[in-house]
C-alpha positions as CSV (number, residue, x, y, z in Angstrom):
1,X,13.3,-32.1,35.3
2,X,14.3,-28.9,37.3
3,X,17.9,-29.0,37.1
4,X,18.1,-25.8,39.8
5,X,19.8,-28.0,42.4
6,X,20.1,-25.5,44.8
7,X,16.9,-25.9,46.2
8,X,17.3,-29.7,47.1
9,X,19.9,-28.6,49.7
10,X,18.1,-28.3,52.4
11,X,16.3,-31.7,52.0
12,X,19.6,-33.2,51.0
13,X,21.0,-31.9,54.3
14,X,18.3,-33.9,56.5
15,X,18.5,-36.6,54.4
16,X,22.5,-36.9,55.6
17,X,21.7,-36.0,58.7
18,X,19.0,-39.0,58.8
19,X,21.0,-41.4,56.7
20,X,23.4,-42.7,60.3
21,X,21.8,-46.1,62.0
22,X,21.7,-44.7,65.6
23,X,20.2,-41.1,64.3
24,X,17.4,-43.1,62.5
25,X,16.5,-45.3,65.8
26,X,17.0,-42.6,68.2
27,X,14.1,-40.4,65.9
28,X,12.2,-43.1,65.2
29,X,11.9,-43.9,69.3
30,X,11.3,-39.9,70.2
31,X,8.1,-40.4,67.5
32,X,7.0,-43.8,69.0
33,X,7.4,-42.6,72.9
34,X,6.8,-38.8,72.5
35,X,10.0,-37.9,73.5
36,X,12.7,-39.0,76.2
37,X,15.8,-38.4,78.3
38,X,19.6,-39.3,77.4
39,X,19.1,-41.9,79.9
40,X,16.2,-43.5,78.5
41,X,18.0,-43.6,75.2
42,X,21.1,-45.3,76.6
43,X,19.3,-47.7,78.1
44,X,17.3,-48.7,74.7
45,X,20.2,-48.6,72.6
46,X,23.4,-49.6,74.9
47,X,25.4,-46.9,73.9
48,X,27.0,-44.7,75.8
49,X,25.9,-41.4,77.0
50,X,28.7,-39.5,74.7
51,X,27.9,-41.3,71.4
52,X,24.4,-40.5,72.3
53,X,24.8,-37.0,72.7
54,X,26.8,-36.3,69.9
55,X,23.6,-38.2,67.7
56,X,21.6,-35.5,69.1
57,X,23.9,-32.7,68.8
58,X,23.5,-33.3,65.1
59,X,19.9,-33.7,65.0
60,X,19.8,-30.1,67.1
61,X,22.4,-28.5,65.0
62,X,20.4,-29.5,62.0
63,X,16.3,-28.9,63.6
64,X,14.9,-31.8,63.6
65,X,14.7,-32.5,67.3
66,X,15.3,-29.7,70.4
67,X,15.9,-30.4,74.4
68,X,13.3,-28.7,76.7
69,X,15.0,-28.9,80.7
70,X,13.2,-30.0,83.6
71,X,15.6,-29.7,86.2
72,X,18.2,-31.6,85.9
73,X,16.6,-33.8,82.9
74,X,16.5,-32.9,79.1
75,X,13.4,-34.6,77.1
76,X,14.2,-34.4,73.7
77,X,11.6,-34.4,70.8
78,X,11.1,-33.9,67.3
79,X,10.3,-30.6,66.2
80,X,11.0,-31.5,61.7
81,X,7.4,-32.2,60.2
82,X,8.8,-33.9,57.3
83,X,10.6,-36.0,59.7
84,X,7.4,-36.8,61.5
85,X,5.8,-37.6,58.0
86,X,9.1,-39.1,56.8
87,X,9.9,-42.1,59.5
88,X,6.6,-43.7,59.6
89,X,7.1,-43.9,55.7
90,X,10.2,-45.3,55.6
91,X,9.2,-47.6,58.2
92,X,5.6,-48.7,56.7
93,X,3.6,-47.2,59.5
94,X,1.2,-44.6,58.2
C-alpha cells in the first residue's frame, strides 16, 4: 500500500463533491440528456431554482460540469471524464 496520501486529494475532493443526493441526480441527468437548463432541472427535481444553483455552483467550483450561454439560457454539461466513467458505474449502466 502507498501510504503518500497526498495524491488521493484530488479524487477525494470529487468524491465529496459527488457524495450530496441532488449533486449525484443532477450529474447523472446532464449524462443521460446531454446537458440542460436550470429550468429543466427544476422541473425534474422540484426544487427550487436557488438550491439548484448552489448544486451547480459546487460542481463548477470543483470542474466537473461548466455553463455555456445562449442568450438568456445556460446549458450546463459535464466536462470531468472520470465522472462520465464514474456515474454509469455506480449506477450499473456501462
Amino acid at each position: 500500500m502507498d501510504n503518500d496520501f497526498n495524491k488521493y486529494n484530488e479524487a477525494a475532493e470529487m468524491l465529496k463533491i459527488l457524495a450530496h443526493p441532488v449533486r449525484l441526480c443532477i450529474v447523472k441527468g446532464l449524462l443521460e440528456n446531454g446537458g440542460c437548463n436550470v429550468s429543466h432541472m427544476q422541473e425534474c427535481l422540484g426544487a427550487p431554482q436557488s438550491t439548484i444553483s448552489q448544486h451547480l455552483q459546487k460542481l463548477r467550483s470543483a470542474g466537473i460540469v461548466t455553463g455555456s450561454r445562449n442568450g438568456l439560457e445556460i446549458k450546463y454539461t459535464v466536462i470531468d471524464e472520470r465522472v462520465k466513467v464514474l456515474l454509469p458505474i455506480l449506477f450499473n449502466k456501462r
